[in-house]
N, C-alpha and C positions, 0 to 999 in steps of 0.2 A: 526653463521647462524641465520637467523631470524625466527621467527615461518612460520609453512609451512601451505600454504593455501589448503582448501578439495580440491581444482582440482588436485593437487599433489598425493594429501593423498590416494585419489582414485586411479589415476592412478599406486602410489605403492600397494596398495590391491590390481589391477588389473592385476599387475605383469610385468609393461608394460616399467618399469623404469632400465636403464642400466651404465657401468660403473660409474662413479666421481659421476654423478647422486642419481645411487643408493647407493652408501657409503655415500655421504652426509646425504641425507636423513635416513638413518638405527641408523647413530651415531648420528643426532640431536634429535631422536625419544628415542633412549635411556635415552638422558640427560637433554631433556622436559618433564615435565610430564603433561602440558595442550595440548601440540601436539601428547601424547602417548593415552591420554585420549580421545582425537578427533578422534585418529586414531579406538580405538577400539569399539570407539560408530558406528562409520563407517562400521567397519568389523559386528559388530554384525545387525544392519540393513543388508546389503547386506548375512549372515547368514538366517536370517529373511524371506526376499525375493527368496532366493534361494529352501526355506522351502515350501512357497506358490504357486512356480513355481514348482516345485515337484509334486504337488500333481496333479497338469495338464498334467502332459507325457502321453500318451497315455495307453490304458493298451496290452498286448500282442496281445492277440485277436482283435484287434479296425480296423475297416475299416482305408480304407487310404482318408484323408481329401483333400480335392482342397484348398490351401492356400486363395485363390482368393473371392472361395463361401465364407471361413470362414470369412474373414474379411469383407465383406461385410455384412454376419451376425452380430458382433461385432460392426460395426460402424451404422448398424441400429436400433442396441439395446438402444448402451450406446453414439453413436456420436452425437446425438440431445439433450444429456441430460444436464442439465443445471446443470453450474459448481458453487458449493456452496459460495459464493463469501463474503470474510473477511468483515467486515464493511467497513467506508470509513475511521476512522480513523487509524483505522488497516494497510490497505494499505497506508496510510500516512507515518508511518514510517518503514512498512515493508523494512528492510534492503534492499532486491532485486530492489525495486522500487527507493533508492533515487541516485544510478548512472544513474538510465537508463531514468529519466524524459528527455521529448522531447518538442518540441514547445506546442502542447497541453494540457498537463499536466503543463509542467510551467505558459501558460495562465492563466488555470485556476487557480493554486495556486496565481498566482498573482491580477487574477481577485476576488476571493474570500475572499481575507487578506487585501487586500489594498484597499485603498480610492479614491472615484469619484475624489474628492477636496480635498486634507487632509488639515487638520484645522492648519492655521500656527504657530509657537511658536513666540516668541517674538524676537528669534533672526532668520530671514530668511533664513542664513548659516548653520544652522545646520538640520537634517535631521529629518523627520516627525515618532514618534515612535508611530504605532496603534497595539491597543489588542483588540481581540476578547473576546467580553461581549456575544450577541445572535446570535444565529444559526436561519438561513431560505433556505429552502429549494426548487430548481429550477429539471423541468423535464428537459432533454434531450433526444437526439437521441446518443446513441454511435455508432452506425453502422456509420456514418457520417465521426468518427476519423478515418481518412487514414484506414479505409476500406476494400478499393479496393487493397491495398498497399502489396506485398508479404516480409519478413522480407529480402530478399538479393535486395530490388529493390532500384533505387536509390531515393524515397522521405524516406524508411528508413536510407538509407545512409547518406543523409542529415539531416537526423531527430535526428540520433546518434551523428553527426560530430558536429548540431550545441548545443548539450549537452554540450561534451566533450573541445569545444573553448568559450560556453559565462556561465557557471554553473563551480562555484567553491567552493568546499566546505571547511569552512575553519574552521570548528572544526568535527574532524570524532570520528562517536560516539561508534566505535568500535563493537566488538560482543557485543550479549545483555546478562547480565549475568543470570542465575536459582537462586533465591536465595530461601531458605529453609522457609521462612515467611513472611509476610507481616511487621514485626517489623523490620525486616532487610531492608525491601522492604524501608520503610520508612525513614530509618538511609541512604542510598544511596540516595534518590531521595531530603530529608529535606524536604518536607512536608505529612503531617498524609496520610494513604491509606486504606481505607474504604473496607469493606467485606460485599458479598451478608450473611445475618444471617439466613436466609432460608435454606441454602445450605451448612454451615459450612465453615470451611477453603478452601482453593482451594487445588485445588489437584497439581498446579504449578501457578508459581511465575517468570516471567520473567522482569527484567527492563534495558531499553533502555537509550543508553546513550545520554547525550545533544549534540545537533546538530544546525552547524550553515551553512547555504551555503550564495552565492550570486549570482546574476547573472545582465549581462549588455545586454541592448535590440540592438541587430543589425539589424537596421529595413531593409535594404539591405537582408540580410541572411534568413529574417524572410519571406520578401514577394518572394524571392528566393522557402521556402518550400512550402508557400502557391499557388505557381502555380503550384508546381510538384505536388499538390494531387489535382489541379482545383479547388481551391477557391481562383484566383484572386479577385475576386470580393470583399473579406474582404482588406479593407484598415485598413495598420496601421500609425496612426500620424507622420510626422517630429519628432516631439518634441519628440517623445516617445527615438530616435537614440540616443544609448552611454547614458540611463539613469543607474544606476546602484542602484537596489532592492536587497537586505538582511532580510535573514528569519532564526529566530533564533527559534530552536524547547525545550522546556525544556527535561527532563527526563521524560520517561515515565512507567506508571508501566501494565501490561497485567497479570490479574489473569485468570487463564482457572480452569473452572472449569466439571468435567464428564468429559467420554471418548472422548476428543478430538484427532482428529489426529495429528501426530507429524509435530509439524513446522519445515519445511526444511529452512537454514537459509544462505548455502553459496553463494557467492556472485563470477563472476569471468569474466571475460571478453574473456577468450578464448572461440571459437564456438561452440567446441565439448563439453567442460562442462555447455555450457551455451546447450545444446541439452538435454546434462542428464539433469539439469536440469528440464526443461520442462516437460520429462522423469517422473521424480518425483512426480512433482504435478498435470500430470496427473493421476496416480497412487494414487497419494492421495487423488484427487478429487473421485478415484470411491473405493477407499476402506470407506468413510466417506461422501459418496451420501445417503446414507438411514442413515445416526449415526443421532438422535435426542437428545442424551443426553449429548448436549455440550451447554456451555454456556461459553461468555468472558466478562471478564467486564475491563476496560479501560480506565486509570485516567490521564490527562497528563494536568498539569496548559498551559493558554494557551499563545500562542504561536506568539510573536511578530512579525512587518516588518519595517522596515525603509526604507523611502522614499523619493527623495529629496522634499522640503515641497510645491515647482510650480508646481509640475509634476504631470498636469492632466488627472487621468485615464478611465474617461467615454466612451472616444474610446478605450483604450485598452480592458476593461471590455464588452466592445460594442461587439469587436472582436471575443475577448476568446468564447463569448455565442453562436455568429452565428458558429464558428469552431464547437462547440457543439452541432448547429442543430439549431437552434432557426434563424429566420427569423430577416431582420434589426429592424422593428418596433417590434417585441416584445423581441428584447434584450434593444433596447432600451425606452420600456417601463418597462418592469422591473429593471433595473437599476436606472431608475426612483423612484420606490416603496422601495430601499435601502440604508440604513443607512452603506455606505463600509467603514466607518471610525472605527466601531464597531462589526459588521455582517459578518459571517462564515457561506458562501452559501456552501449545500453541492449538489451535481447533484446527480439528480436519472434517471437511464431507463426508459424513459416512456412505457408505456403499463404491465409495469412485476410488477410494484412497485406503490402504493399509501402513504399517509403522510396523518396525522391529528397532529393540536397542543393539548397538552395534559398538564395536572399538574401534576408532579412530583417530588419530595423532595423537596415540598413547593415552586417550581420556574415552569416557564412555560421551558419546553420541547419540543420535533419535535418525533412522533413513526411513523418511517416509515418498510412499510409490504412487503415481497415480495413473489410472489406467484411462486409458484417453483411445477415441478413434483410433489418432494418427499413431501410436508408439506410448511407451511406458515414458513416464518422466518420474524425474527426482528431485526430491528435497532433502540434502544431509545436513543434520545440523550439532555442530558443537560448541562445547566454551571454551577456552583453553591461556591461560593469563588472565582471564578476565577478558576477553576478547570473542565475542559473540562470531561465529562464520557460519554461512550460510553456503554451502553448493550446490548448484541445481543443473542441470541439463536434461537429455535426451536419452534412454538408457536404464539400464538395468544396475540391480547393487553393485556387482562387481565392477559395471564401468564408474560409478560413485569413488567406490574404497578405492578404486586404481591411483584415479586422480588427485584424491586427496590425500594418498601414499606421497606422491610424489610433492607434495609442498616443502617448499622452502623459504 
């Protein structure tokens, strides 16, 4: 039997599992120790939470509540509050996100890795390989991306369906592993991993495995979704039909440093776990709404695309930008102002987030702010070797540049 995935694992904590079922799973638990290990990290979280919930029951004496008032209480409180959001390279390779990229999110990956014109090689047959040297940075609208859209409706169905038929992944990078140091860290990924020296060791060590997908544009299917969400109006090229784009991720390494909240990491395609899910991180957005004393730092060489070497992307690029909010003439002005042969655009929300270019570990960088309820957070980001870093916390620029003075 093969290792058993947390929707399973749950569902046996939950006690919900029955005959051949539940003997398979009992005896494969016994005789795995990374699946016995999975299971009891599980029970003890949901331990954990049952702990928290506890302390909520009512006490004997307590009036009787209107369900109705209370939650309208509760989502007036906390339903506006604005949910602490990972970096963008974080969500890059966040496990959850890379089944579930949709026309949008592929645009842009595509629009921000790849080339207006890529530069041809000598031989024309063979396929155009671009890496990201500099990072620049584009505002958006996200309210824009399918929006209006409810997750059973059908521009999400199509949204899913056309993942699931033109996105193949063809190296899976598995779970991410804990590893006890950064000398370890190093020895899996093959190149050196750098520590905030301000802050001492991390308090965890995560690194992600390499990752390769690919995907082929069905310009049919593509202008199919963009009418279900009412953006006829974005044209996608001929030429773009049946092109096939490959994106190769390396290893990445995530040091967390301070009380951060726990990374939920499974991944699953049924409904109901894909509900807990959500469940979760809701939960762990407001258990770690007010935490300040987190910080990640995020080293990952970066990350190639192969492309056939004619295949011109100014209109694809054109496209991805207006799906993102951006008007024809200033996607097409800014695409203009970009070197896509080289340049790792990353989008920001406009209005919540500002950006200045900054010096940092001797190379020029992007610090971008976002202004949030609870306190300013940060996103620094540079290249430096060929090595993409990402630092974010809780704080102002100069707590930023301090931190990332201090690397070693």
């Amino acid at each position: 039997m093969t290792c058993i995935n947390d929707g399973i694992l749950r569902t046996h904590l939950d006690g919900q599992l029955t005959g051949a079922e539940l003997i398979g799973v009992t005896e494969h638990l016994v005789s795995c120790t990374d699946c016995r290990a999975c299971f009891e990290k599980l029970r003890a979280e949901s331990a954990q939470m049952q702990d928290l919930l506890a302390t909520l029951a009512p006490a004997a004496d307590s009036i009787t509540i209107n369900p109705a008032m209370a939650y309208a209480q509760f989502d007036n409180q906390y339903g506006t509050a604005s949910e602490p959001k990972a970096t963008w390279i974080a969500r890059l390779f966040a496990p959850r996100w890379r089944p579930a990229w949709g026309f949008a999110a592929v645009a842009m990956v595509v629009t921000i890795l790849v080339s207006v014109n890529p530069v041809r090689t000598w031989a024309q047959r063979i396929l155009a390989m671009l890496r990201v040297q500099k990072i620049q940075v584009v505002t958006i609208d996200p309210t824009t991306l399918m929006s209006s859209s409810e997750p059973d409706s059908r521009p999400y169905k199509l949204f899913n369906q056309f993942v699931a038929d033109n996105i193949v992944v063809t190296m899976d990078p598995g779970k991410p592993a804990v590893v006890s140091n950064l000398t370890r860290a190093a020895q899996l990924t093959g190149y050196p991993i750098r520590v905030i020296g301000s802050l001492g060791a991390p308090h965890s060590v995560e690194v992600n495995g390499e990752t390769t997908f690919q995907m082929t544009i069905d310009r049919d299917r593509v202008a199919t979704l963009l009418d279900e969400i009412g953006r006829s109006d974005i044209h996608i090229p001929e030429s773009a039909n049946g092109a096939l784009i490959a994106v190769h991720i390396p290893k990445t390494v995530i040091s967390i440093y301070g009380d951060c909240p726990v990374r939920h990491r499974y991944v699953t395609s049924n409904p109901q776990s894909q509900a807990e899910a959500l469940a979760e991180r809701k939960m762990e957005r407001m258990a770690s709404i007010k935490d300040t004393n987190c910080t990640y730092l995020i080293q990952a060489p970066s990350p190639t695309v192969s492309v056939p070497p004619d295949f011109n992307m100014s209109e694809i690029a054109e496209a991805a930008l207006e799906l993102a909010g951006m008007s024809p003439a200033e996607a097409q002005s800014f695409c203009q102002t970009v070197d896509w042969s080289s340049t790792l655009v990353v989008p920001i929300p406009r209005n919540s987030s500002s950006y200045e270019t900054v010096t940092v570990d001797g190379v020029e960088g992007t610090l971008i702010t976002e202004t949030l309820s609870q306190g300013n957070r940060y996103s620094l980001l540079w290249i430096k070797n060929g090595v993409i870093h990402s630092l974010s916390g809780h704080g102002n620029s100069s707590d930023a540049l301090s931190l990332a003075a201090s690397l070693r």
